[in-house]
C-alpha positions as CSV (number, residue, x, y, z in Angstrom):
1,X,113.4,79.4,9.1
2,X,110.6,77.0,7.8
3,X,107.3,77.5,10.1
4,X,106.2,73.8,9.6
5,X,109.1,73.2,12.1
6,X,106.8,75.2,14.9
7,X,104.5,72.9,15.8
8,X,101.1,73.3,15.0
9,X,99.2,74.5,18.5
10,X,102.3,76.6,18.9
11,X,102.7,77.8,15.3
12,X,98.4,79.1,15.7
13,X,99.2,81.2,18.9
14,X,102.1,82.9,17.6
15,X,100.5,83.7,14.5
16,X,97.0,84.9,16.1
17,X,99.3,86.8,18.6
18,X,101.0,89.0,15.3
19,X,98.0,89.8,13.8
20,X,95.2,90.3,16.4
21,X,97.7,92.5,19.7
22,X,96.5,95.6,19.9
23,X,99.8,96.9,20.4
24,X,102.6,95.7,17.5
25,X,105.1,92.6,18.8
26,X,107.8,91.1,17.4
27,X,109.2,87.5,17.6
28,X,113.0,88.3,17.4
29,X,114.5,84.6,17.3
30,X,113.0,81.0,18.3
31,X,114.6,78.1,19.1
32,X,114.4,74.6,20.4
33,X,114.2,73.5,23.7
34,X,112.9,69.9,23.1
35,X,115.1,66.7,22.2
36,X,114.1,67.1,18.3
37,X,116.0,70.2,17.5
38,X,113.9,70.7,14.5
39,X,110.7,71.7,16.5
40,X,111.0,75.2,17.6
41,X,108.6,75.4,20.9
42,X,110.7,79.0,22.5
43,X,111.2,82.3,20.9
44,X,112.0,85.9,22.3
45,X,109.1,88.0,22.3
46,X,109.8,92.0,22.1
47,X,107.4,94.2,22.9
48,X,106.5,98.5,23.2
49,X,106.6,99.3,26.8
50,X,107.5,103.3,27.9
51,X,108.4,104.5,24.1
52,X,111.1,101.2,24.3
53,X,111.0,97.7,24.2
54,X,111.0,94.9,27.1
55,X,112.0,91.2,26.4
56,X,110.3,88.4,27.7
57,X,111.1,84.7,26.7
58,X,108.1,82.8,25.5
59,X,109.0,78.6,26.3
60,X,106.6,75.9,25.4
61,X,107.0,72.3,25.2
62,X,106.9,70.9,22.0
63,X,106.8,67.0,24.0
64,X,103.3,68.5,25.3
65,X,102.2,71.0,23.1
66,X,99.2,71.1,25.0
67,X,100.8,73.0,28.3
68,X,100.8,76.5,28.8
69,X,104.2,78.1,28.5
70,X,106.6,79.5,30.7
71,X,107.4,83.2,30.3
72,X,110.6,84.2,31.5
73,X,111.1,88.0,32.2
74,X,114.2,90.3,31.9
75,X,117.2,90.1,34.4
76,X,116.4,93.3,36.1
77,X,112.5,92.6,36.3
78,X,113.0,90.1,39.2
79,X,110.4,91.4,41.0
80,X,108.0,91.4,38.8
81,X,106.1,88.5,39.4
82,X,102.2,88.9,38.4
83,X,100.8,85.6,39.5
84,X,102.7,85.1,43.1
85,X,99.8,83.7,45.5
86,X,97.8,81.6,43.5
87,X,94.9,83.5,45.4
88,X,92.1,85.7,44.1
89,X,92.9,87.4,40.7
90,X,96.2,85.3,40.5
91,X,94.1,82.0,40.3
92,X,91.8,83.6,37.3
93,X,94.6,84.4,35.2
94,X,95.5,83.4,31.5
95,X,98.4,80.9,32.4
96,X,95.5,78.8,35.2
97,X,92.9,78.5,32.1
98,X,95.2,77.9,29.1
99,X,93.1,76.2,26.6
100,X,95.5,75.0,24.0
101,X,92.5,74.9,21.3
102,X,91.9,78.5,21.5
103,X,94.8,80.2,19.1
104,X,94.1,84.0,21.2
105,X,95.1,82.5,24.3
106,X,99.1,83.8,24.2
107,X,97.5,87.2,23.2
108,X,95.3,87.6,26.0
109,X,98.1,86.5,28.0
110,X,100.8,89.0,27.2
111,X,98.3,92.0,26.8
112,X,97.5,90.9,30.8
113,X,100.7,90.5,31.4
114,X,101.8,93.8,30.1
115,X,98.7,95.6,32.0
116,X,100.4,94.2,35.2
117,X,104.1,95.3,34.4
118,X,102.4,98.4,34.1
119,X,101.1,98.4,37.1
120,X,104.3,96.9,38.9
121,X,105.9,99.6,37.4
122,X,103.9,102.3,38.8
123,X,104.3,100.6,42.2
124,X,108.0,100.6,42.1
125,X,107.8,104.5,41.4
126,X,105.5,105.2,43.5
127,X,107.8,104.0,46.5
128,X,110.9,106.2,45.5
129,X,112.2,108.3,48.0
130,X,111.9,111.4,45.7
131,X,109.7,114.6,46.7
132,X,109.9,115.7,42.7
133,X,108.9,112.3,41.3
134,X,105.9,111.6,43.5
135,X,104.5,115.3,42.5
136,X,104.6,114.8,39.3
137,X,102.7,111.5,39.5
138,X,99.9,113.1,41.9
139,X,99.4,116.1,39.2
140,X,98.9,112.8,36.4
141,X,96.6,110.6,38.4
142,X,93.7,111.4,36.3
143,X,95.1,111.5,32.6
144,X,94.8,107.9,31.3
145,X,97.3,106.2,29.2
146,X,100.5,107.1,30.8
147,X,103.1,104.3,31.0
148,X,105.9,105.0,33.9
149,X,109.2,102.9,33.8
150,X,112.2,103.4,36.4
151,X,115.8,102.7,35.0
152,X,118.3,100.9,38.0
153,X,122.3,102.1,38.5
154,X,124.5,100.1,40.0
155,X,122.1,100.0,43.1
156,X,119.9,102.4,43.1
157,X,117.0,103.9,40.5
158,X,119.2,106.7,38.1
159,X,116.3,108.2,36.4
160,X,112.2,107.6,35.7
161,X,110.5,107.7,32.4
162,X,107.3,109.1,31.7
163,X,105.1,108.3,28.6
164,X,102.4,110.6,28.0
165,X,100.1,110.1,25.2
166,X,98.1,113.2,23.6
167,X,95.7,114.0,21.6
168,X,92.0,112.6,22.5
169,X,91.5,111.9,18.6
170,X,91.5,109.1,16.6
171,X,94.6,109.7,14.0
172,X,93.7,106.5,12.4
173,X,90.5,108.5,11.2
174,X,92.6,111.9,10.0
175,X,93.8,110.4,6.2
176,X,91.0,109.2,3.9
177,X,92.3,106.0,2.3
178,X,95.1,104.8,5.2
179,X,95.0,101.7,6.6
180,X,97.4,101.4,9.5
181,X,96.8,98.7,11.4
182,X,97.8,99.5,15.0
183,X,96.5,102.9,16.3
184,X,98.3,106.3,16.1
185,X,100.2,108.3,18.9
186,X,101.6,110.8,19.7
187,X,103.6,110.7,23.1
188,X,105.6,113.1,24.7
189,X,108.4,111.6,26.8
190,X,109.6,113.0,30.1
191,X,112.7,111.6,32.2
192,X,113.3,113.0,35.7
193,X,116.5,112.1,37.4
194,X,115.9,110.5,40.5
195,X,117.6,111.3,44.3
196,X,118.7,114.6,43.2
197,X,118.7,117.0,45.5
198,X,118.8,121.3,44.3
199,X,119.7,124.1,46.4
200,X,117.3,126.0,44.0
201,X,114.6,125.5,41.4
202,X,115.4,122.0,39.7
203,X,116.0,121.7,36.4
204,X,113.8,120.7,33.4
205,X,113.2,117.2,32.8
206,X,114.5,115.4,29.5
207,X,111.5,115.7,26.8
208,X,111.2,114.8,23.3
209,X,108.4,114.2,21.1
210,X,108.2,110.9,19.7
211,X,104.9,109.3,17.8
212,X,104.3,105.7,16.4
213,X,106.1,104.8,13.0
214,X,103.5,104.7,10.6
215,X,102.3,108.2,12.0
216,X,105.7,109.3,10.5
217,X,104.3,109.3,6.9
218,X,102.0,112.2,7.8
219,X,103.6,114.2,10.7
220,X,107.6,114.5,11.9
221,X,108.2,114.7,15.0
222,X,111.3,115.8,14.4
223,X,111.0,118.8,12.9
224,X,108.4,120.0,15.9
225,X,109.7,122.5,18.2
226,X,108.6,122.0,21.8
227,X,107.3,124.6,24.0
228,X,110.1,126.5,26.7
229,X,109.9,124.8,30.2
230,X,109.5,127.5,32.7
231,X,111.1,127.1,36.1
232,X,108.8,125.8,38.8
233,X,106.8,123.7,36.0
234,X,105.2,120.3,36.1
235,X,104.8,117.9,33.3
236,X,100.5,118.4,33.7
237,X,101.0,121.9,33.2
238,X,103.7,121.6,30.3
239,X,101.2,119.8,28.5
240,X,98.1,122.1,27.6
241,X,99.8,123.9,25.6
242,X,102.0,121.3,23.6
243,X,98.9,119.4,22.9
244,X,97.5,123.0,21.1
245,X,100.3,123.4,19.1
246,X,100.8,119.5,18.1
247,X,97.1,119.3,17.3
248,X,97.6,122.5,14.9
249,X,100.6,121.1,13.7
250,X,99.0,117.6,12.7
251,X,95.8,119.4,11.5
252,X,98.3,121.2,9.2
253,X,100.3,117.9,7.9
254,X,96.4,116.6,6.7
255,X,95.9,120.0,5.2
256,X,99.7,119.6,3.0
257,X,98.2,115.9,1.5
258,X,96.0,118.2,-0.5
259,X,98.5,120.2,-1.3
260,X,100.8,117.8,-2.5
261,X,98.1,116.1,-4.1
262,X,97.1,119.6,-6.1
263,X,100.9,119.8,-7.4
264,X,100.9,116.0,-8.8
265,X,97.7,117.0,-10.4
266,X,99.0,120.0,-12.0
267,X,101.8,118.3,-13.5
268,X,99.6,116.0,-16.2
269,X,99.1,118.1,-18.3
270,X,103.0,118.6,-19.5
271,X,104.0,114.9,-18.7
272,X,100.5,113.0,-18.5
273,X,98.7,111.1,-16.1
274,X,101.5,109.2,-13.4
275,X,102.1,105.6,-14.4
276,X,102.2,105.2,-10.4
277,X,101.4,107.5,-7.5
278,X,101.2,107.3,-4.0
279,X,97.7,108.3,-3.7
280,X,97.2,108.4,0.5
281,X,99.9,110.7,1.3
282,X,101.0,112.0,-2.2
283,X,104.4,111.8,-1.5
284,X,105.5,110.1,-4.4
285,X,104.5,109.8,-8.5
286,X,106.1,108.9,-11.3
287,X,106.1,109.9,-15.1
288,X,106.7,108.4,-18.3
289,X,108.2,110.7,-20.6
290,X,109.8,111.2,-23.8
291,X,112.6,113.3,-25.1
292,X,112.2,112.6,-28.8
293,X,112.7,109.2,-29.1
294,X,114.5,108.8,-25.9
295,X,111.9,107.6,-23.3
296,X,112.6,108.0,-19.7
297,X,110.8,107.8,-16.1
298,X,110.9,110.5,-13.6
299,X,110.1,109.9,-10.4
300,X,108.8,113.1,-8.1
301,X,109.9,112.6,-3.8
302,X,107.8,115.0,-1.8
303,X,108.8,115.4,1.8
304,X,106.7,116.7,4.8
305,X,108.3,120.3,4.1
306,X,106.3,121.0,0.5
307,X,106.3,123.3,-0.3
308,X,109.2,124.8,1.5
309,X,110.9,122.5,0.4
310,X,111.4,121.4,-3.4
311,X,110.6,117.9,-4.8
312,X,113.3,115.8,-5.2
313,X,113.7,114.4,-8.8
314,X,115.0,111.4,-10.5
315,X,115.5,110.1,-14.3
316,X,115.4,106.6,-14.9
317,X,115.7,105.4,-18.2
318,X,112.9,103.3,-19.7
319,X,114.6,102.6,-23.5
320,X,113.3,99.6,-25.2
321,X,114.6,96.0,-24.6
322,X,117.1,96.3,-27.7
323,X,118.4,99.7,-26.5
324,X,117.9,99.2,-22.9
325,X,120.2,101.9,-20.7
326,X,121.4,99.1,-17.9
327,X,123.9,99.6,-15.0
328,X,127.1,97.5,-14.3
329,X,124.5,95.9,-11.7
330,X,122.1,95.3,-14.2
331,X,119.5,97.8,-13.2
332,X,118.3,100.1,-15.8
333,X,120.1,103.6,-15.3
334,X,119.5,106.4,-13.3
335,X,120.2,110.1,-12.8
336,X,121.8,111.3,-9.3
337,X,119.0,112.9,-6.8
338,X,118.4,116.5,-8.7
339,X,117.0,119.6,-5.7
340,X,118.6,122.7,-8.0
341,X,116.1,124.2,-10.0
342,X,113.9,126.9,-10.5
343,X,111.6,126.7,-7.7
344,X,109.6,129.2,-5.2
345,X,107.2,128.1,-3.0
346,X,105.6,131.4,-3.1
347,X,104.6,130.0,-7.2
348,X,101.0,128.4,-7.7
349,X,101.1,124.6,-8.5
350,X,100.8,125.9,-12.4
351,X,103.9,127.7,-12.6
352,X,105.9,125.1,-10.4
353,X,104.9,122.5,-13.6
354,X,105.9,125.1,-16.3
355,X,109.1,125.5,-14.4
356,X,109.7,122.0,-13.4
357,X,108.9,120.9,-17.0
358,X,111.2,123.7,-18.3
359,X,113.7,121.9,-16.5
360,X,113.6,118.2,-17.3
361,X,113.4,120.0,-21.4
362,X,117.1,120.3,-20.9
363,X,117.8,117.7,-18.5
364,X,116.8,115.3,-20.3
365,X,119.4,115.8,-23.0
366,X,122.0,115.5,-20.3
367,X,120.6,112.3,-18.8
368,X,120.4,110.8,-22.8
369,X,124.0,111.6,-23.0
370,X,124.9,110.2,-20.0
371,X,123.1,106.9,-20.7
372,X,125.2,106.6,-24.2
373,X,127.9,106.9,-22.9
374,X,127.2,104.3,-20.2
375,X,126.0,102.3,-22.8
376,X,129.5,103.1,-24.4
377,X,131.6,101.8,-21.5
């Protein structure tokens, strides 16, 4: 899709919008909504609400490019309407002093927006009928950042979702060298049913531990056991302790980067300097390496669980032009994934090398064979 079909004021907001939220959106389709079909003036605008993603339809006019737009919310958000009264706050709002000239004007817009769909949300919560629910949002009052969001049935609410972001540090600040652009959380979710009634001690809620995607190159929330529940708990005293152990936890994935970093280092002097290396996270370097004449890559995967768990290893070959080793695709050739080999994580980075290049010694005769006789074919 060509941008010089998005008119000009309109193409400037969208594009200040991308790279200046403070929060990461995502323009998911555009469209026309003019006579000229070529000038795109509407697209779909998806955005991080509650750990998920809310909808809203973004519609200028690209006949008056000057005009504010319209936005149009989500089907079951019909209540939501953040401006109704024209009165007081609703008359100093965004959408009242649009200045078409100024490109941050969307972007103040939806980050207002969003603070009051925050707040309608919280409203809506607040007025369930649920004895369960409403403690759990008087115990919270005081910890900032939590965004609430209420799922509807058929007719009624089915269930309420809590976001709860820890950690009172700046993870942006943890990795020397890394330059994410939005800043890094870690949130625990929490999802109570709602109308439920229990002869006895309710259950837990639903909780999982989720952080931002970049954060994932340092820290897996996956592999992080949460704390037991005990009966008769609330989420504010669940969370002391979780925050404890996820600190540790994340103090411990900065701690592996050196690590890491240590075992790349170790291995230069059997196979050199890498030709490339990922040099925030050291999770990945690659080789250039020789098997008598036979000249060949190897590219080192670390995952989050090094030591524990063993580089993964691949060969790539790197012949010259005249006796280049290339796929039926084209691509120069390359071993299968290799995980079985001598390898203890109890070793110091020097013997994991000697091993390691003990290793590719005899592997790398297999791989030549195997790229003749590709070569062969």
């Amino acid at each position: 899709m060509a941008i010089d079909t998005v008119p000009p004021l309109i193409s400037a907001q969208i594009n200040y919008l991308i790279g200046h939220c403070p929060f990461s959106v995502k323009v998911e389709q555009m469209w026309s909504g003019c006579k000229n079909p070529n000038l795109l003036d509407r697209f779909t605008l998806v955005i991080p609400y509650c750990l998920d993603n809310i909808k809203w339809d973004i519609t200028f006019n690209a006949m008056y490019p000057l005009a504010a737009p319209d936005v149009i919310f989500g089907p079951e958000d019909e209540g939501f309407q953040p401006y109704a009264g024209g009165t007081g706050q609703s008359s100093k709002n965004s959408l009242a002093n649009w200045n078409s000239r100024d490109p941050s004007q969307l972007q103040s817009l939806i980050v207002e927006l969003r603070d009051a769909y925050m707040a309608y949300q919280r409203r809506r919560i607040g007025e369930i009928d649920d004895d369960r629910v409403k403690f759990e949002i008087s115990t919270m009052l005081s910890r900032e950042g939590i965004e609430m969001y209420m799922s509807l049935g058929t007719d009624k609410p089915e269930e309420v979702k809590f976001a709860v972001s820890l950690l009172d540090i700046d993870l942006n600040k943890l990795v020397a060298g890394c330059t994410w652009g939005h800043p890094q959380k870690v949130y625990l979710q929490v999802i109570f049913p709602v109308g439920k009634k229990y002869s006895s001690v309710p259950p837990p809620p639903r909780l999982k531990l989720i952080s931002s995607l970049e954060l994932k190159a340092l820290f897996s929330t996956e592999d992080f056991k949460l704390p037991t529940w005990v009966d008769g708990m609330c989420t504010a005293e669940y969370l002391p302790n979780l925050e404890q152990m996820v600190n540790a936890q994340v103090n411990d994935a900065v701690s592996s980067i050196e690590i890491r970093r240590k075992f790349i280092q170790s291995l230069a002097p059997h196979l050199g300097r890498p030709i490339e290396a990922d040099p925030v996270f050291c999770k990945r370097a690659t080789f250039l390496c020789s098997s008598g004449l036979f000249t060949f890559q190897v590219h080192f995967t670390l995952s989050l669980q090094f030591p524990k768990q063993q580089p993964a290893l691949v060969l790539q070959s790197s012949q010259h032009v005249h006796l280049q080793h290339f796929n039926a695709h084209g691509a120069p050739v390359k071993s299968p994934t290799l995980s079985e080999y001598p390898w203890s994580p109890r070793w110091n980075s020097s013997e994991k090398a000697d091993r390691i290049f003990d290793f590719l010694a005899d592997e790398a005769l297999n791989f030549k064979k195997y790229c003749n006789q590709l070569n062969q074919e």
